[in-house]
C-alpha positions as a Markdown table, in Angstrom:
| # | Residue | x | y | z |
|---|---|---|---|---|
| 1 | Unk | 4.4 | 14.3 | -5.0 |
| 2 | Unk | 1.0 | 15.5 | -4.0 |
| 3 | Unk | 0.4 | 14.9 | 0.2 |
| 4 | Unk | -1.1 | 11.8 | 1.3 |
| 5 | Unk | -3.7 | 11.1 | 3.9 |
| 6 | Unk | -4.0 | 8.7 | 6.8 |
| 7 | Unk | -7.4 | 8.1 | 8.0 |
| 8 | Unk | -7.3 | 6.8 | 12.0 |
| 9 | Unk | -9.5 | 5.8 | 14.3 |
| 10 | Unk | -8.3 | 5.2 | 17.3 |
| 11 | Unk | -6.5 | 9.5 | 18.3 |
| 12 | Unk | -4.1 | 7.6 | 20.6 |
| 13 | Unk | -1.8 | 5.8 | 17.9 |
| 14 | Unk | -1.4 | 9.6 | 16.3 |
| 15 | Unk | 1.5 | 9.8 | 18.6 |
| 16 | Unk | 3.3 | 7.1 | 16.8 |
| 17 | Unk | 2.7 | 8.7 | 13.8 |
| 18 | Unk | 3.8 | 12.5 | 14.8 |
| 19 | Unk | 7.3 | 10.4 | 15.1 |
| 20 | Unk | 6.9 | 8.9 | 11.5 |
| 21 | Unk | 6.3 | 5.7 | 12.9 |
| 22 | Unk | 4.5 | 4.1 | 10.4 |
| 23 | Unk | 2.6 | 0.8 | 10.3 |
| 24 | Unk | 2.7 | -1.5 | 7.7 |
| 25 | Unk | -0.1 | -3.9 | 7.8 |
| 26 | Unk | 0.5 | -8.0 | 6.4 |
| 27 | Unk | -1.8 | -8.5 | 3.2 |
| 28 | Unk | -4.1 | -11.5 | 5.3 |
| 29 | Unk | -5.1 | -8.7 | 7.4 |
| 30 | Unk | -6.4 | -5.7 | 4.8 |
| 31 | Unk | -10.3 | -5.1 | 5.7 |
| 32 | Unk | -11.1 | -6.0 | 1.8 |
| 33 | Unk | -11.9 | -10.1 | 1.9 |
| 34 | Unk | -11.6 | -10.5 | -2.3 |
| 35 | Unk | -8.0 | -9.9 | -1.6 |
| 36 | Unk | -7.9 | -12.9 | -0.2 |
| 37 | Unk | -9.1 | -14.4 | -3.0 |
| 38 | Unk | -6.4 | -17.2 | -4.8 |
| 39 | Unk | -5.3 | -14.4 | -8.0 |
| 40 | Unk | -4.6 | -17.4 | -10.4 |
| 41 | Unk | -7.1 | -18.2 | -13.3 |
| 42 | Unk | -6.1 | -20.3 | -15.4 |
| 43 | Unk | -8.3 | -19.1 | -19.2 |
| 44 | Unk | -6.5 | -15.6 | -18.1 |
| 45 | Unk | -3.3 | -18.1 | -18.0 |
| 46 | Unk | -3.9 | -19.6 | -21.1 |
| 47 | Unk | -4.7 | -16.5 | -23.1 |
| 48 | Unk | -1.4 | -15.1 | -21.6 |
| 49 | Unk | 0.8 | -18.2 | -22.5 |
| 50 | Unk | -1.0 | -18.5 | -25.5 |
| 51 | Unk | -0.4 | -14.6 | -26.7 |
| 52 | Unk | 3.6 | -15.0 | -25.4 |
| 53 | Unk | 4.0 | -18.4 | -27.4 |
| 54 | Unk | 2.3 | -17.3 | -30.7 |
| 55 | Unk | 3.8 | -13.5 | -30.5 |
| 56 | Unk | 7.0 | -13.6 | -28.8 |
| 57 | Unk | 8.1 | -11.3 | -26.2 |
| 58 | Unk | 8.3 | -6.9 | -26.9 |
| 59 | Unk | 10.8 | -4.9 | -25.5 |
| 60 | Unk | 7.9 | -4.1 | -23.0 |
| 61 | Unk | 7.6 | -7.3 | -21.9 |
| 62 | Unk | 11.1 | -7.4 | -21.2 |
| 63 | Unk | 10.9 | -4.7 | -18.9 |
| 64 | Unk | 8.6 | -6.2 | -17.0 |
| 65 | Unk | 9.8 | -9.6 | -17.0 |
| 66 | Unk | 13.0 | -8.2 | -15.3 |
| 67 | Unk | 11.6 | -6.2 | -12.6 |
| 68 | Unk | 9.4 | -9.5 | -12.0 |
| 69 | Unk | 12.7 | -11.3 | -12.0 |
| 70 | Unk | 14.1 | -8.9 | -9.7 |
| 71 | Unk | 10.6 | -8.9 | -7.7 |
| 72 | Unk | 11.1 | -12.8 | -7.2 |
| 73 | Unk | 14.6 | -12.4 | -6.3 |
| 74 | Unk | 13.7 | -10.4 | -3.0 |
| 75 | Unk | 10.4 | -11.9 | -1.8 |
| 76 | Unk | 10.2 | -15.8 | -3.7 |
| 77 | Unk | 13.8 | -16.8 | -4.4 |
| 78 | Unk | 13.0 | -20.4 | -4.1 |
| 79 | Unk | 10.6 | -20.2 | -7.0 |
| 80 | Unk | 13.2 | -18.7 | -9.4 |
| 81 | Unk | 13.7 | -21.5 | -11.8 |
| 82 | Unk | 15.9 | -19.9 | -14.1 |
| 83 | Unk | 17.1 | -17.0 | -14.3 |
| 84 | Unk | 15.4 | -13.7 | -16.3 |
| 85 | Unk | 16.8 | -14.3 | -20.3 |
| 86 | Unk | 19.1 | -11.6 | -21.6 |
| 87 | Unk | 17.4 | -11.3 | -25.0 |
| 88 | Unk | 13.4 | -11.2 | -26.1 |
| 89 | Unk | 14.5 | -14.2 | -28.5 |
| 90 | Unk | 15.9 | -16.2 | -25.4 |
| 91 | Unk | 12.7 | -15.5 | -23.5 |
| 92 | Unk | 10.8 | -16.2 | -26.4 |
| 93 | Unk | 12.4 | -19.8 | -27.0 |
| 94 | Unk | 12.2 | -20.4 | -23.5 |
| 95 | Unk | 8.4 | -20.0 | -23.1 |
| 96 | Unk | 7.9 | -22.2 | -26.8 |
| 97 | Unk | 9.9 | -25.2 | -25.1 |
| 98 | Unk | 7.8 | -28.1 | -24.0 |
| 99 | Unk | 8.0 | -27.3 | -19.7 |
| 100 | Unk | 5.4 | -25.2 | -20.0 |
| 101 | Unk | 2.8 | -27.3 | -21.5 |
| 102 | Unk | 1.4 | -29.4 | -18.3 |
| 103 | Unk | -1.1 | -26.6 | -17.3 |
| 104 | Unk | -2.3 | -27.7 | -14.1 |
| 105 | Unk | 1.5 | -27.5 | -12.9 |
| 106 | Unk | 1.8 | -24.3 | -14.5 |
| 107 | Unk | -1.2 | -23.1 | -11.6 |
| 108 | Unk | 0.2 | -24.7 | -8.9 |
| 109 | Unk | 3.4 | -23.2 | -9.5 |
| 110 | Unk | 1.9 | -19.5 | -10.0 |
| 111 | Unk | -0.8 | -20.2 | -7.5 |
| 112 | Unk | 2.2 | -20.9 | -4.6 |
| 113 | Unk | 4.6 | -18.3 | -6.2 |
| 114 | Unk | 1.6 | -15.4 | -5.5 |
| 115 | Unk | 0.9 | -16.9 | -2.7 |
| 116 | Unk | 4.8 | -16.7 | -1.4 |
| 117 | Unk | 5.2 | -13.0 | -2.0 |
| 118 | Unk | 1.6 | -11.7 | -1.4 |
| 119 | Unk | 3.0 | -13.2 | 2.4 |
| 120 | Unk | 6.3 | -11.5 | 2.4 |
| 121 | Unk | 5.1 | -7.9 | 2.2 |
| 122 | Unk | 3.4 | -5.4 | 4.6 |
| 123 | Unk | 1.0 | -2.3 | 3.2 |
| 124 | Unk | 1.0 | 1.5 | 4.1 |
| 125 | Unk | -2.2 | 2.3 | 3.2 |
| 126 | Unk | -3.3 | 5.7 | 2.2 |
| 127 | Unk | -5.6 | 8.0 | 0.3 |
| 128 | Unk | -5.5 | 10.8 | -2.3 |
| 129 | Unk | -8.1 | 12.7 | -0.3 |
| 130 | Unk | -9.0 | 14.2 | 3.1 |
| 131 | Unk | -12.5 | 15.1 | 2.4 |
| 132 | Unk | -14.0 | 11.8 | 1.5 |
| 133 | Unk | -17.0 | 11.4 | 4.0 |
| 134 | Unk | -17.2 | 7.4 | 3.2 |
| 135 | Unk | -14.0 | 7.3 | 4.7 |
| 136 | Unk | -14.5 | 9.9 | 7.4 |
| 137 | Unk | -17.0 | 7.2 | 8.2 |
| 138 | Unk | -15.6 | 4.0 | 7.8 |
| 139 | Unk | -12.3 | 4.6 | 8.9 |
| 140 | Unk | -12.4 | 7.2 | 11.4 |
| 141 | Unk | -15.4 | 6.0 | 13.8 |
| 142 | Unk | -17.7 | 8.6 | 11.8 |
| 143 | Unk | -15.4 | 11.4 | 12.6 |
| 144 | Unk | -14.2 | 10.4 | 16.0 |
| 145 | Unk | -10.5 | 10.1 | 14.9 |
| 146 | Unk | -8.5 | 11.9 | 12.6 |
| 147 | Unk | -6.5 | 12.1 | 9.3 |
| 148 | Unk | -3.0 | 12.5 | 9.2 |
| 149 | Unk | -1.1 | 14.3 | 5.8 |
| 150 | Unk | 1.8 | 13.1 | 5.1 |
| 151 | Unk | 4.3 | 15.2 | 2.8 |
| 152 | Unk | 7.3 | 13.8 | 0.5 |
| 153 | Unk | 6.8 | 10.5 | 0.5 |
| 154 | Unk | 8.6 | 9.6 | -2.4 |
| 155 | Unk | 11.7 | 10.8 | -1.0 |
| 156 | Unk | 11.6 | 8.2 | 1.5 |
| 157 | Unk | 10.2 | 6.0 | -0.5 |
| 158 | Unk | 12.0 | 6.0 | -3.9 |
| 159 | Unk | 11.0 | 2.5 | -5.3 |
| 160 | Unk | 13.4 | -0.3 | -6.6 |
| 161 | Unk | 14.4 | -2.0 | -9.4 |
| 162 | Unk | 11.0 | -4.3 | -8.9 |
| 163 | Unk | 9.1 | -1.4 | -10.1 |
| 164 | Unk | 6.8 | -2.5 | -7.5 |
| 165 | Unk | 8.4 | -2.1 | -3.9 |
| 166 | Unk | 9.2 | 0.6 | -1.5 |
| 167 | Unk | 7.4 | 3.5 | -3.5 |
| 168 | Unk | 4.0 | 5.0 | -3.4 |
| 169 | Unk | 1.7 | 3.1 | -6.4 |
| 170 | Unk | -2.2 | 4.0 | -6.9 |
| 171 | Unk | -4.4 | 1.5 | -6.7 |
| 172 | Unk | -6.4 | 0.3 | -10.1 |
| 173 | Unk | -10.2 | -0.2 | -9.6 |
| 174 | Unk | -11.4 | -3.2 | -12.0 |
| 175 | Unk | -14.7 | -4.3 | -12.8 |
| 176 | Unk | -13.0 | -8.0 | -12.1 |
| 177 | Unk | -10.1 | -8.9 | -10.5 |
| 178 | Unk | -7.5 | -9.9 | -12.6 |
| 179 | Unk | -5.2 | -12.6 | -11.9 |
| 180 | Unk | -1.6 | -13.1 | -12.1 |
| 181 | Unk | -0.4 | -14.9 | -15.5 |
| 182 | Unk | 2.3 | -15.1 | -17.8 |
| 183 | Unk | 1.8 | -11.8 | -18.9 |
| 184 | Unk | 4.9 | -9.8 | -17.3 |
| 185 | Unk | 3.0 | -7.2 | -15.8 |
| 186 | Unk | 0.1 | -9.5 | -14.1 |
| 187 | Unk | 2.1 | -9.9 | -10.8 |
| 188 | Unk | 1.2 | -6.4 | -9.9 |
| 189 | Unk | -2.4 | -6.7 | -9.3 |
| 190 | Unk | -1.4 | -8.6 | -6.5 |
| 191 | Unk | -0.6 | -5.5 | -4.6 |
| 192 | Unk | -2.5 | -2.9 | -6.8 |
| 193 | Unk | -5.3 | -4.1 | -8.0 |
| 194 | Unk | -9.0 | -3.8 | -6.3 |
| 195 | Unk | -12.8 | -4.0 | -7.3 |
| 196 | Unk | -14.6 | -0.6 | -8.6 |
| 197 | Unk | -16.6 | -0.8 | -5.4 |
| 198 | Unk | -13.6 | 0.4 | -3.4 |
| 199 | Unk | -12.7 | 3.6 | -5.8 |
| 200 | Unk | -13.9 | 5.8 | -3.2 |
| 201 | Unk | -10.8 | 5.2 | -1.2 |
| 202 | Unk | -8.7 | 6.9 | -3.8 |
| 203 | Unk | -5.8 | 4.8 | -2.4 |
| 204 | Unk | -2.4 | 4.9 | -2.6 |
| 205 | Unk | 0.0 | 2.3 | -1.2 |
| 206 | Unk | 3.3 | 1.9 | -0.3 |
| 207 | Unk | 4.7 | -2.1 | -0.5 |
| 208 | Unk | 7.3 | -2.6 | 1.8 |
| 209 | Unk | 9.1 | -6.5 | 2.4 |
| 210 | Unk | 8.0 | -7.1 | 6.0 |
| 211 | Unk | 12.4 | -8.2 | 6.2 |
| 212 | Unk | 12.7 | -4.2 | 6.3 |
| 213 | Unk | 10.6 | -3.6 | 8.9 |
| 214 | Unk | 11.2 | -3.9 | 12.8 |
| 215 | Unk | 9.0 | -6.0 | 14.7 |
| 216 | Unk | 7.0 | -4.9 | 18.2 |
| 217 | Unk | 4.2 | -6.0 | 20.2 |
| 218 | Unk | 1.5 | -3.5 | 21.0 |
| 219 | Unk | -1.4 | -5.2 | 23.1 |
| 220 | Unk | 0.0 | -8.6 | 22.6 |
| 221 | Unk | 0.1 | -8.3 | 18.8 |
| 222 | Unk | 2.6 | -8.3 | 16.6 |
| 223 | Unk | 3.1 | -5.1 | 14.6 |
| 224 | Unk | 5.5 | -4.0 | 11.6 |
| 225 | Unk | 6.4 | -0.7 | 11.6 |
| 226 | Unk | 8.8 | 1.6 | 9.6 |
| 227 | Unk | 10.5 | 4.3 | 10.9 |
| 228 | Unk | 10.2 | 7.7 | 8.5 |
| 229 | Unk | 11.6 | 11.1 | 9.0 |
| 230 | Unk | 9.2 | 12.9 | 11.6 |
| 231 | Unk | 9.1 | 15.8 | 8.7 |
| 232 | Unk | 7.5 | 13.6 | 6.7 |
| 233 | Unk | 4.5 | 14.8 | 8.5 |
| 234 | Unk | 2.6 | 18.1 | 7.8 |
| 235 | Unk | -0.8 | 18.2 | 9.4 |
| 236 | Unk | -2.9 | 16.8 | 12.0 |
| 237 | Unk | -6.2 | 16.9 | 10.8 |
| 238 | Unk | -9.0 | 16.3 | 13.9 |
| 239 | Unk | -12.2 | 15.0 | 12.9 |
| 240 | Unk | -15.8 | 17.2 | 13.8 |
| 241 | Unk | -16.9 | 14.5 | 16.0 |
| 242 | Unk | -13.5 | 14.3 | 18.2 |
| 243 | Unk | -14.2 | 14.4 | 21.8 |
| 244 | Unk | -12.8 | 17.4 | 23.4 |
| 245 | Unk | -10.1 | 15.0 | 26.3 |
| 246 | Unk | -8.9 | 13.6 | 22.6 |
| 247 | Unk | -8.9 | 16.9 | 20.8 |
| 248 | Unk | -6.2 | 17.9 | 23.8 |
| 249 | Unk | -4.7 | 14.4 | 24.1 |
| 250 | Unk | -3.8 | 15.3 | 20.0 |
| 251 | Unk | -2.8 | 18.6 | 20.7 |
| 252 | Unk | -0.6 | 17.4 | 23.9 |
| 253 | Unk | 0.9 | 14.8 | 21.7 |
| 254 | Unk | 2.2 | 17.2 | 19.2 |
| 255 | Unk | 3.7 | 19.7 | 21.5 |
| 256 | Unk | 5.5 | 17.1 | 23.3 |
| 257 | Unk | 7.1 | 15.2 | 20.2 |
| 258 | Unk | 6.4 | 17.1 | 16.5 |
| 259 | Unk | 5.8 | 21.3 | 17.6 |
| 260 | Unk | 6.2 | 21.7 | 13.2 |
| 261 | Unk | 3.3 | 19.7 | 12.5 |
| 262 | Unk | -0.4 | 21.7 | 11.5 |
| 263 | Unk | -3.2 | 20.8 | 14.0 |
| 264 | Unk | -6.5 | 21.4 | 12.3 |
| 265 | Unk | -10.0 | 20.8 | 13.3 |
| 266 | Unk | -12.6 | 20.1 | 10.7 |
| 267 | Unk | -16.3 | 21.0 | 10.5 |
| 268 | Unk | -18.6 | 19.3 | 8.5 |
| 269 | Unk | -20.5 | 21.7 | 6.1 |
| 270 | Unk | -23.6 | 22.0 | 4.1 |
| 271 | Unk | -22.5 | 18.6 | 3.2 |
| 272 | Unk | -18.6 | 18.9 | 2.4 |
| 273 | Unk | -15.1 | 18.7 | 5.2 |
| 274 | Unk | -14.4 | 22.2 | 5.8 |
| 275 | Unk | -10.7 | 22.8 | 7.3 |
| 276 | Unk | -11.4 | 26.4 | 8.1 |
| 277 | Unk | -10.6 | 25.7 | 11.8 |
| 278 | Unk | -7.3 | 25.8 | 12.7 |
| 279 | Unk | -6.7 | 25.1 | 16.1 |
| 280 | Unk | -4.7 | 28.4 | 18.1 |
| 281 | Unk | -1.1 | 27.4 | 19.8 |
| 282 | Unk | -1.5 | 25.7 | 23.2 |
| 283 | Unk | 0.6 | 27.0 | 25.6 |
| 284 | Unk | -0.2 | 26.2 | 28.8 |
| 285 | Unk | 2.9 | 24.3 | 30.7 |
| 286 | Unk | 5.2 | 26.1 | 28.6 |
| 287 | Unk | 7.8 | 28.6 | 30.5 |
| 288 | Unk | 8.0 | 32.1 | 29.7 |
């Protein structure tokens, strides 16, 4: 897999990160508000039940309904009714049978069941790209901070039999949002699934259940973090605006606790991030 990159703002929390502590933030608390947004709507619902009832499940669709199943299983259990049919025929005769004519309990029931797993996970956020000055300036106080690369993700991340959890997933960019339905593959636009206006991001994310991360309290808040191979990490990459105590707070940081990882400084020119300044061994403190 191609690296990854971790835009920060703050240059202190890079010392978590040098030790491939990662952060995995709870979806209430992503900086995009329409993700917030109930993801049930019910003419998508109908056209979905509709298409299912009339059609019949494909062998596609019974791909997706299991790793929905499965999906359930780990983050909703309590909304399982029944378990995932064996067959396309049984799932077919299930959706024809009379339960799932009463639409307004078919939306409350989807509406809670996004609701209950869209709780139940946390989000590694990254980004396909270093050199995206919209993010340089929205995420890394105009350059103040710094980008992190991360390498090999997908080895520590290998995904599951959800086909949605613990493995890195680009995000879609949709002119509307989609909702979840009865189409086996909606409930993944509740993780990966964003406007167009956010396509600058280039984002990747990795879904993690917040059961598999450990708990701490930073400043009084509650964080979930993950702890990842400290290889996993390749370069440090400061940004042009850095102030100089930070630029050797960084550098101090990654002599102390990750000497393998790249510390770079970038320069901002005619117009495009330039990483033609790498940053020469410190030394100092060190015996002979």
């Amino acid at each position: 897999m191609p690296s990854l990159y971790k835009f920060i703002a703050d240059p202190d929390t890079v010392q978590f990160l040098l030790k491939g502590i990662a952060k995995f933030t709870p979806i209430p608390e992503l900086n995009d508000p329409s993700e917030l947004i109930p993801n049930v709507i019910v003419d998508e619902v109908k056209a979905s039940l509709t298409r299912l009832r009339r059609n019949g499940y494909s062998e596609e669709d019974m791909l997706h309904l299991r790793r929905q199943g499965n999906l359930l299983r780990q983050l909703a259990p309590q909304f399982r009714a029944i378990d995932v049919p064996g067959t396309k025929e049984q799932a077919t005769a299930v959706i024809r049978s009379p339960v799932y004519d009463s639409m307004p309990a078919l939306k409350r029931r989807l509406n809670e069941t996004a609701r209950e797993m869209s709780s139940k996970v946390g989000l590694f956020c990254l980004s396909r790209r270093y050199d995206s000055l919209p993010m340089w300036a929205h995420y890394t106080g105009n350059a103040a901070g710094l980008v992190v690369e991360f390498v090999d993700l997908d080895g520590v991340f290998p995904g599951d039999d959800t086909g949605v959890l613990r493995q890195p997933i680009p995000v879609r960019y949709e002119r509307e949002h989609l909702g979840v339905s009865f189409d086996p593959q909606s409930h993944e636009s509740l993780f990966f699934a964003k406007f167009q206006d956010w396509s600058y991001e280039q984002e990747v994310r990795v879904v993690l259940p917040l059961a598999d991360c450990r708990q701490e309290f930073v400043g009084g808040k509650l964080l979930y973090v993950y702890d990842m191979p400290g290889s996993c990490v390749a370069r440090v990459i400061l940004g042009w605006n850095m102030a100089p105590e930070k630029v050797e707070a960084v550098r101090a940081h990654a002599r102390t606790i990750n000497r393998k990882v790249e510390i770079v400084q970038a320069r901002f020119v005619r117009g495009r991030v330039d990483l033609g300044s790498r940053l020469p061994p410190d030394t100092r403190n060190e015996r002979p």
